[in-house]
PDB file with SEQRES, HELIX, SHEET and CRYST1 records, atoms N, CA, C and O in Angstrom:
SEQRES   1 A   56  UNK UNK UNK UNK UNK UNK UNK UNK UNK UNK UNK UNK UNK          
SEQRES   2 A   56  UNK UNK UNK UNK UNK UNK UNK UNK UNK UNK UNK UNK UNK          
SEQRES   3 A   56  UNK UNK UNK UNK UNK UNK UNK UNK UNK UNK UNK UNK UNK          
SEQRES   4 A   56  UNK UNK UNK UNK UNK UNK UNK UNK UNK UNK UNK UNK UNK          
SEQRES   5 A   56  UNK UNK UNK UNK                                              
HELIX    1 AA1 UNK A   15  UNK A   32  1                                  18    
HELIX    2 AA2 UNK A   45  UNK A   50  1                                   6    
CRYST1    1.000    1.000    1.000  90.00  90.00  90.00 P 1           1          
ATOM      1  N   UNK A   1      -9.178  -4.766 -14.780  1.00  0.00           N  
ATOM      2  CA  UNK A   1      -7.853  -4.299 -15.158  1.00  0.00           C  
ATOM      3  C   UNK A   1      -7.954  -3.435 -16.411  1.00  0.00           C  
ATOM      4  O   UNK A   1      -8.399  -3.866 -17.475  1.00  0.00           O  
ATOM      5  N   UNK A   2      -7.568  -2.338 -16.245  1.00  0.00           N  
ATOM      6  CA  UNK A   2      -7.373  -1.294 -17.891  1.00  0.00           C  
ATOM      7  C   UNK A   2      -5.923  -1.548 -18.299  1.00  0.00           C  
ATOM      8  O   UNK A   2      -4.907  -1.693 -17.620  1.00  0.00           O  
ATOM      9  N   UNK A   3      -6.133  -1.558 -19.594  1.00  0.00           N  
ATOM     10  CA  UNK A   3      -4.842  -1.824 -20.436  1.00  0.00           C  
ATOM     11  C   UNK A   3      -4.834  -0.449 -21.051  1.00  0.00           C  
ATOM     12  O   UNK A   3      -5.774  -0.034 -21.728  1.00  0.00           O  
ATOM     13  N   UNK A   4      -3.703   0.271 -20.787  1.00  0.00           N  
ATOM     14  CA  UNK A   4      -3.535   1.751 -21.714  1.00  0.00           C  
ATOM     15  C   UNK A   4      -2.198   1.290 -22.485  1.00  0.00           C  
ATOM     16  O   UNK A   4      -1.316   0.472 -22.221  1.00  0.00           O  
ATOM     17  N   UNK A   5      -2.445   2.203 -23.587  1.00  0.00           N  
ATOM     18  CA  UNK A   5      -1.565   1.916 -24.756  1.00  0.00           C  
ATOM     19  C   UNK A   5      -1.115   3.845 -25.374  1.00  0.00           C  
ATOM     20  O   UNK A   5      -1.822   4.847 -25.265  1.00  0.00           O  
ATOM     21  N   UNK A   6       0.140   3.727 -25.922  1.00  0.00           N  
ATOM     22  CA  UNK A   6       0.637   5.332 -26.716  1.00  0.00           C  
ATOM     23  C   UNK A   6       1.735   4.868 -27.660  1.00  0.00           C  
ATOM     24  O   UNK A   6       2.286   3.768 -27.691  1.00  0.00           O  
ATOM     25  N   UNK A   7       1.925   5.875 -28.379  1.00  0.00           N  
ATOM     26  CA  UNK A   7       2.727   5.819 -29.343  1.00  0.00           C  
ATOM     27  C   UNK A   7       2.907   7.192 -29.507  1.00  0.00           C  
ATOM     28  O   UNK A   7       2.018   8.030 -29.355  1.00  0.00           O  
ATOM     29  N   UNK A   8       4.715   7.546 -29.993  1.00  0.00           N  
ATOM     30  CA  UNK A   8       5.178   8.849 -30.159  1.00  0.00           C  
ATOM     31  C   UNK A   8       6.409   8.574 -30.577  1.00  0.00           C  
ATOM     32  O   UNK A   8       7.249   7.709 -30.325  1.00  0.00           O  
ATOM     33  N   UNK A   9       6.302   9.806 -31.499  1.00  0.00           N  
ATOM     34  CA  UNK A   9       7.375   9.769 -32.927  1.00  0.00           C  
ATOM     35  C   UNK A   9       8.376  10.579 -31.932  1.00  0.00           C  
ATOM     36  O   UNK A   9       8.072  11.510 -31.187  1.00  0.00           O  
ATOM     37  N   UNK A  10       9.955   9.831 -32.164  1.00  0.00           N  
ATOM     38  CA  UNK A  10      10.989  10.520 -32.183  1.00  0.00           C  
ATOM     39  C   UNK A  10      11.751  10.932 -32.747  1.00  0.00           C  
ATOM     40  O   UNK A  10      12.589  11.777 -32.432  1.00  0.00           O  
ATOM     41  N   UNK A  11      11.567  10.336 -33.792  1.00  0.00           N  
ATOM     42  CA  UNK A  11      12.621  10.782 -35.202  1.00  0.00           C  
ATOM     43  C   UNK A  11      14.110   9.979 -35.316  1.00  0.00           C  
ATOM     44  O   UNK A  11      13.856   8.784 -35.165  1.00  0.00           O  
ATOM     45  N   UNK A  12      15.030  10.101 -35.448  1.00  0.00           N  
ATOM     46  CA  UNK A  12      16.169   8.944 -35.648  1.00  0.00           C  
ATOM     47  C   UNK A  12      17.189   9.541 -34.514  1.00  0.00           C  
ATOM     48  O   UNK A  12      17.857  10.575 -34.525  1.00  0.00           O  
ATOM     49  N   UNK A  13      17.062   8.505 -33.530  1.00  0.00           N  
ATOM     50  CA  UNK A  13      17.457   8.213 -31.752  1.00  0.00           C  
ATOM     51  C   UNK A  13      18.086   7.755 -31.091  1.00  0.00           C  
ATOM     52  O   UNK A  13      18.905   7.827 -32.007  1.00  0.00           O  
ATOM     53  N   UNK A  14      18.625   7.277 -30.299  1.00  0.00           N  
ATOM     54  CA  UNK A  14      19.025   5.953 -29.749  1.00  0.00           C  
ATOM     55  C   UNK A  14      18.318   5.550 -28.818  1.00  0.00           C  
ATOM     56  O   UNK A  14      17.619   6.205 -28.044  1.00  0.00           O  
ATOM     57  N   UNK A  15      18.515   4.294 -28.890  1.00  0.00           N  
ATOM     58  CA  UNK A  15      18.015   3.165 -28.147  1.00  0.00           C  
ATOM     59  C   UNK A  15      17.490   3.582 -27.105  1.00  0.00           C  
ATOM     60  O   UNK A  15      16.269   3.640 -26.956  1.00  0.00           O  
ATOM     61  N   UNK A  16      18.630   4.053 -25.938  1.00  0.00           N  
ATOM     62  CA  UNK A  16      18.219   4.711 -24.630  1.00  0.00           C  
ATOM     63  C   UNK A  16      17.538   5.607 -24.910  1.00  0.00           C  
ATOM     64  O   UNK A  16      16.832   5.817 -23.924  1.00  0.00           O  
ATOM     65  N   UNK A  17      17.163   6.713 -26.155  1.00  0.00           N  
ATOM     66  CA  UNK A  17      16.763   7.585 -25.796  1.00  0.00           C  
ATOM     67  C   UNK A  17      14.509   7.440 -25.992  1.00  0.00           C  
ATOM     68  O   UNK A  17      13.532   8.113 -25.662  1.00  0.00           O  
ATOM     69  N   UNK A  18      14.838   5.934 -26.825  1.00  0.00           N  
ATOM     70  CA  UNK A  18      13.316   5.563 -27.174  1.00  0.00           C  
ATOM     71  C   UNK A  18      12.829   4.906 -25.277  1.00  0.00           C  
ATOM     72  O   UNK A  18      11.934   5.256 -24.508  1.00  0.00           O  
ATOM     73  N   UNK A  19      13.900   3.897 -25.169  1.00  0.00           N  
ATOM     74  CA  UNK A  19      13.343   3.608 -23.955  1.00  0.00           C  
ATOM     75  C   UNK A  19      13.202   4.058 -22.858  1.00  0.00           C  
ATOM     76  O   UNK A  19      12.681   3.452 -21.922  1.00  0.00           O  
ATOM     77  N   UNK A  20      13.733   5.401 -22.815  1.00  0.00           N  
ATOM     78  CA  UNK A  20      13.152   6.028 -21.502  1.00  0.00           C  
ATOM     79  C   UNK A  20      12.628   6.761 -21.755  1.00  0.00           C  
ATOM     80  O   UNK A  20      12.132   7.263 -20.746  1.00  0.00           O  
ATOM     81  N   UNK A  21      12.195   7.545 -23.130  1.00  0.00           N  
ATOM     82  CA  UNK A  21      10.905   8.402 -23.553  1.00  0.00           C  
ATOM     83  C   UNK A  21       9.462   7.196 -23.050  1.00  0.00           C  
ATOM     84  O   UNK A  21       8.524   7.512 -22.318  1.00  0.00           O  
ATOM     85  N   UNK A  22       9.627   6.157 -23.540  1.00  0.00           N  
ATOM     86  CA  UNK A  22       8.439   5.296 -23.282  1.00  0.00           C  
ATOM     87  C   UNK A  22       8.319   5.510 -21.880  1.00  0.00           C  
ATOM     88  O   UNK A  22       7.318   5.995 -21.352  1.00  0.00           O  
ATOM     89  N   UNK A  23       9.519   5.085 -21.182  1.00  0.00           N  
ATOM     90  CA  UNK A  23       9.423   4.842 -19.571  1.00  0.00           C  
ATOM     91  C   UNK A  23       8.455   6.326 -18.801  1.00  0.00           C  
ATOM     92  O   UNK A  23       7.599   6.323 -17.917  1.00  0.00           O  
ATOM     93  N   UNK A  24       9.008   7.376 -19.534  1.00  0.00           N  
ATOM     94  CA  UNK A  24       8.579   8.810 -18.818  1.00  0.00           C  
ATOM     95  C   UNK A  24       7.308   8.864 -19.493  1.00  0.00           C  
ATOM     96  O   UNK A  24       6.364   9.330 -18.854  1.00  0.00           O  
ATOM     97  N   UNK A  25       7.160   8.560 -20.404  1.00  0.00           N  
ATOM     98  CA  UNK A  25       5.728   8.759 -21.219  1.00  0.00           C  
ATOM     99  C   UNK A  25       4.417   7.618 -20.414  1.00  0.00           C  
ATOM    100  O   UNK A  25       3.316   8.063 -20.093  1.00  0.00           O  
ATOM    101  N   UNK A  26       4.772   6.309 -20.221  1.00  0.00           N  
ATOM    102  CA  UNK A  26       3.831   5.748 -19.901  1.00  0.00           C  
ATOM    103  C   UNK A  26       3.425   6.245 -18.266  1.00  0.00           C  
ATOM    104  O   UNK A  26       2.344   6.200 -17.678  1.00  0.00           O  
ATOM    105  N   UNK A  27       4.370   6.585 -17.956  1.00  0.00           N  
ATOM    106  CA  UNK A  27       4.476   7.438 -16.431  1.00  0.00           C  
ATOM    107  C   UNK A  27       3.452   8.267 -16.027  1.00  0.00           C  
ATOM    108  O   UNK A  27       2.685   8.199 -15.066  1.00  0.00           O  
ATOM    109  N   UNK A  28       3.620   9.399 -17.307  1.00  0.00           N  
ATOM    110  CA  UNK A  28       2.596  10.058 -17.004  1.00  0.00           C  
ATOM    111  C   UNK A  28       1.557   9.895 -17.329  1.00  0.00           C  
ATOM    112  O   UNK A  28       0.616  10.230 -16.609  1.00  0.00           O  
ATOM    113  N   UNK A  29       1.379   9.291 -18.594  1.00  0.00           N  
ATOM    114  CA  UNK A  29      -0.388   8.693 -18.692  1.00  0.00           C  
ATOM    115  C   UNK A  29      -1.221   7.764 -17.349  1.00  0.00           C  
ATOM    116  O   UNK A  29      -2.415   7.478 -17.268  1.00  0.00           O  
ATOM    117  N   UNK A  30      -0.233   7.485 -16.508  1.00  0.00           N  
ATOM    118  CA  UNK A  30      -0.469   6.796 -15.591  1.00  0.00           C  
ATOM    119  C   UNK A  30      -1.143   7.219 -14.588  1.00  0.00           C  
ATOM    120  O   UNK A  30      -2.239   6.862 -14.155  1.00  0.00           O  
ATOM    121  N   UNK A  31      -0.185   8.254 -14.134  1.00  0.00           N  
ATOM    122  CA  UNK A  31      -0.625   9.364 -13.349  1.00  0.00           C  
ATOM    123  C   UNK A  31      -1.672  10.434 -13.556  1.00  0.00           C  
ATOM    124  O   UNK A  31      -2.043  11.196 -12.663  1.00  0.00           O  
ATOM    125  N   UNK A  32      -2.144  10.438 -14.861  1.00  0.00           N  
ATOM    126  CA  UNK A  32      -3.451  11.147 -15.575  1.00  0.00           C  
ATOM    127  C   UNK A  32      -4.167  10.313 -14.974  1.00  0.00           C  
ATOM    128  O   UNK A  32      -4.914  10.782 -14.115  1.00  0.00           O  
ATOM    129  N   UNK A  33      -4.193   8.693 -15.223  1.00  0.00           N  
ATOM    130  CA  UNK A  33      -5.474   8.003 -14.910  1.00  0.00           C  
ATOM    131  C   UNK A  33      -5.497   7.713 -13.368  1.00  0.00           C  
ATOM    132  O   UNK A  33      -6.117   6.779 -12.860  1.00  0.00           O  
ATOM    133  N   UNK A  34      -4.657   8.736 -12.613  1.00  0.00           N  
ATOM    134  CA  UNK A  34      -5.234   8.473 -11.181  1.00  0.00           C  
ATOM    135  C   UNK A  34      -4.454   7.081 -10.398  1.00  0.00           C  
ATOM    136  O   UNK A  34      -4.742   6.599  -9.302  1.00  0.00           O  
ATOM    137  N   UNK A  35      -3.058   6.508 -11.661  1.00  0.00           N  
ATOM    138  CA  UNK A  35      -2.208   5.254 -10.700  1.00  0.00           C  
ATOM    139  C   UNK A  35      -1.833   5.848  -9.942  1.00  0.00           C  
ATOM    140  O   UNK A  35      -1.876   7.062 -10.142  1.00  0.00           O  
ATOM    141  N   UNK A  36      -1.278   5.374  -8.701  1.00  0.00           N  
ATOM    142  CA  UNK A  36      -0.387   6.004  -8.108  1.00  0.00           C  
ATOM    143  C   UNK A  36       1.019   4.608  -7.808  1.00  0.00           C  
ATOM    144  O   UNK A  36       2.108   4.822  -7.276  1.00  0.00           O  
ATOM    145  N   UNK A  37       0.680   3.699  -8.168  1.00  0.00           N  
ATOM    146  CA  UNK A  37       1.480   2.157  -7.764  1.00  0.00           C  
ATOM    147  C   UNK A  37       1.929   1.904  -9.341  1.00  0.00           C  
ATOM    148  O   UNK A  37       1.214   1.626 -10.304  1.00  0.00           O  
ATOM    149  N   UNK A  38       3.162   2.070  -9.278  1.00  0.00           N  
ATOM    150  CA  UNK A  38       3.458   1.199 -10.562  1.00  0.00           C  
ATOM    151  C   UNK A  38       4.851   0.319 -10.382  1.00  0.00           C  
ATOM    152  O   UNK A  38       5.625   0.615  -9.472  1.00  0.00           O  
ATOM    153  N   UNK A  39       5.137  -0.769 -11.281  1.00  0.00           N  
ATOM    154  CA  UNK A  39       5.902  -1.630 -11.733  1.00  0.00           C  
ATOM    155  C   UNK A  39       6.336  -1.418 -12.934  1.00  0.00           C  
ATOM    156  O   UNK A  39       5.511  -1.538 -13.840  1.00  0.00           O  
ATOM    157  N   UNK A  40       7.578  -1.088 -13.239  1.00  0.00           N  
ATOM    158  CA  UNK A  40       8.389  -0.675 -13.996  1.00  0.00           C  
ATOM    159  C   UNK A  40       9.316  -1.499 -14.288  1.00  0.00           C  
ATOM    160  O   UNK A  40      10.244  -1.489 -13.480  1.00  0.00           O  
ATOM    161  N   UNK A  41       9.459  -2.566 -15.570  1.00  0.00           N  
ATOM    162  CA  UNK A  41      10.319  -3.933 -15.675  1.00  0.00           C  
ATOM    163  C   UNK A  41      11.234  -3.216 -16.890  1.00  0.00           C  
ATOM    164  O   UNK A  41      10.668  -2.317 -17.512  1.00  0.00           O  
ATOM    165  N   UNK A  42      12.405  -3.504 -17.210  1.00  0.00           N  
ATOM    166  CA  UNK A  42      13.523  -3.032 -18.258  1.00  0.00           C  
ATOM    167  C   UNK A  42      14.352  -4.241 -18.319  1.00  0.00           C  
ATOM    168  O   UNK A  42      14.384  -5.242 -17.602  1.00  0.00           O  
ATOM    169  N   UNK A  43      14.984  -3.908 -19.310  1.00  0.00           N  
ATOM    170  CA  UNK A  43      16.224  -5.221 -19.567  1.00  0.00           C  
ATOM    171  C   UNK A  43      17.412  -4.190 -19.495  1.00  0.00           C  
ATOM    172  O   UNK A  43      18.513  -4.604 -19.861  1.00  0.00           O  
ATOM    173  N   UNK A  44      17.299  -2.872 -19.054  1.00  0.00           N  
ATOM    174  CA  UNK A  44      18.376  -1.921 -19.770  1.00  0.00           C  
ATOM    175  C   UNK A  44      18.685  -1.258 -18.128  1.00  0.00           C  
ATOM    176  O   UNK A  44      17.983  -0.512 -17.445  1.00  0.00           O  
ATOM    177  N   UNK A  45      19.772  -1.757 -17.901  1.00  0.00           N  
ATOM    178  CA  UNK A  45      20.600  -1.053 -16.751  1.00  0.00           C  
ATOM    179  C   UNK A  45      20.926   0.474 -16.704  1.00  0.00           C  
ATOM    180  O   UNK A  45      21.130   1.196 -15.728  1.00  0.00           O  
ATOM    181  N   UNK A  46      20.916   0.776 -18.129  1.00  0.00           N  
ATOM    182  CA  UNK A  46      21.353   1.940 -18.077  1.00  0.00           C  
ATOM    183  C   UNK A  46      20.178   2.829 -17.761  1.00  0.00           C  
ATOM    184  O   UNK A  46      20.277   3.870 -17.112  1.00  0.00           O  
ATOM    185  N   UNK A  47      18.974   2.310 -18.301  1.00  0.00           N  
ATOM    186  CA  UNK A  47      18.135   3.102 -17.584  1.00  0.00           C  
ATOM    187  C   UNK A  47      17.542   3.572 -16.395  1.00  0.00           C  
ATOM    188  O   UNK A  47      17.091   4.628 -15.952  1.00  0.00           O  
ATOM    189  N   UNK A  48      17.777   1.879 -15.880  1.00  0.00           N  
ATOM    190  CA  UNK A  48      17.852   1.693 -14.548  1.00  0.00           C  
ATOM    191  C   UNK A  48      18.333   2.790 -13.330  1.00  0.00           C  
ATOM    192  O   UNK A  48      17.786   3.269 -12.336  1.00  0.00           O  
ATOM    193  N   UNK A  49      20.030   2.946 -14.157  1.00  0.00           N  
ATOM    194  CA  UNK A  49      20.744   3.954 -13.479  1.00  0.00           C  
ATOM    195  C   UNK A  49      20.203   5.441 -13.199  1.00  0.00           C  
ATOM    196  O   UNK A  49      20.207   6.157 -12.197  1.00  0.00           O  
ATOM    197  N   UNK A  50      19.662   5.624 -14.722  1.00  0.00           N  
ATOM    198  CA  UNK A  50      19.110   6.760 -14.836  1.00  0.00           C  
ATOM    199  C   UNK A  50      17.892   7.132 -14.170  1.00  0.00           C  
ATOM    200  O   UNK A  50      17.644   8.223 -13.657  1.00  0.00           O  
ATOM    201  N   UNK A  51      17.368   6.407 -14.213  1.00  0.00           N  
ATOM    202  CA  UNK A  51      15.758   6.429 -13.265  1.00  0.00           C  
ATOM    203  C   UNK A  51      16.670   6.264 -11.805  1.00  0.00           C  
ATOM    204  O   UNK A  51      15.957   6.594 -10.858  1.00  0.00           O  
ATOM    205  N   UNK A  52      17.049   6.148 -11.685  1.00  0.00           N  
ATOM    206  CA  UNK A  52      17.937   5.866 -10.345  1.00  0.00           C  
ATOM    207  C   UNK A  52      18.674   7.542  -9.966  1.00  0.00           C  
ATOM    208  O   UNK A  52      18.275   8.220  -9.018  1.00  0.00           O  
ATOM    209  N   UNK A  53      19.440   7.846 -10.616  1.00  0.00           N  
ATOM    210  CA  UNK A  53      20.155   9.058 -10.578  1.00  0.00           C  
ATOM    211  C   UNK A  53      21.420   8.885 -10.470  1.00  0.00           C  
ATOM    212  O   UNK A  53      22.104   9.805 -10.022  1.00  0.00           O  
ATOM    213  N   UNK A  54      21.866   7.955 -10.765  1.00  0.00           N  
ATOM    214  CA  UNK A  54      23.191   7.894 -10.666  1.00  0.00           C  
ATOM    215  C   UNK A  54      23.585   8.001 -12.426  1.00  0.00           C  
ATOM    216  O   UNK A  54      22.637   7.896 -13.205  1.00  0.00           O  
ATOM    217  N   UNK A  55      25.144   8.233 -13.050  1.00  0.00           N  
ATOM    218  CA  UNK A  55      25.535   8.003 -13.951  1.00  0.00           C  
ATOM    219  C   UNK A  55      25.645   6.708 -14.493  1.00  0.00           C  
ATOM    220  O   UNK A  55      25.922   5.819 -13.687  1.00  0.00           O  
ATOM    221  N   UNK A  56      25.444   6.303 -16.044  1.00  0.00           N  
ATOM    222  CA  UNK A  56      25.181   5.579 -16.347  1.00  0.00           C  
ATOM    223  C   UNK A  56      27.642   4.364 -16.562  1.00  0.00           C  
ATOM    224  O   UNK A  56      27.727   3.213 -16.992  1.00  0.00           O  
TER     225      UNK A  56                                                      
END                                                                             
């Protein structure tokens, strides 16, 4: 099992806007290393929505 790890400055944000930078960010490091299967867990509906496409 590989454990990948990142970090990236946003400057002063909101909430939603850190947790779905992470969400899109770990995404693509993912897809660099050749995942193609992922599991994506949140506590935040709203992102949910958003990764979804609907309005929040």
């Amino acid at each position: 099992n590989r454990i990948l790890g990142f970090k990236y400055y946003l400057g002063v944000c909101f909430v939603f806007d850190t947790k779905f930078w992470g969400i899109l960010d770990g995404l693509i490091l993912l897809q660099k290393h050749g995942m193609d299967r992922v599991l994506i867990q949140t506590n935040s509906s709203e992102i949910v929505q958003a990764i979804q496409g609907r309005n929040p």
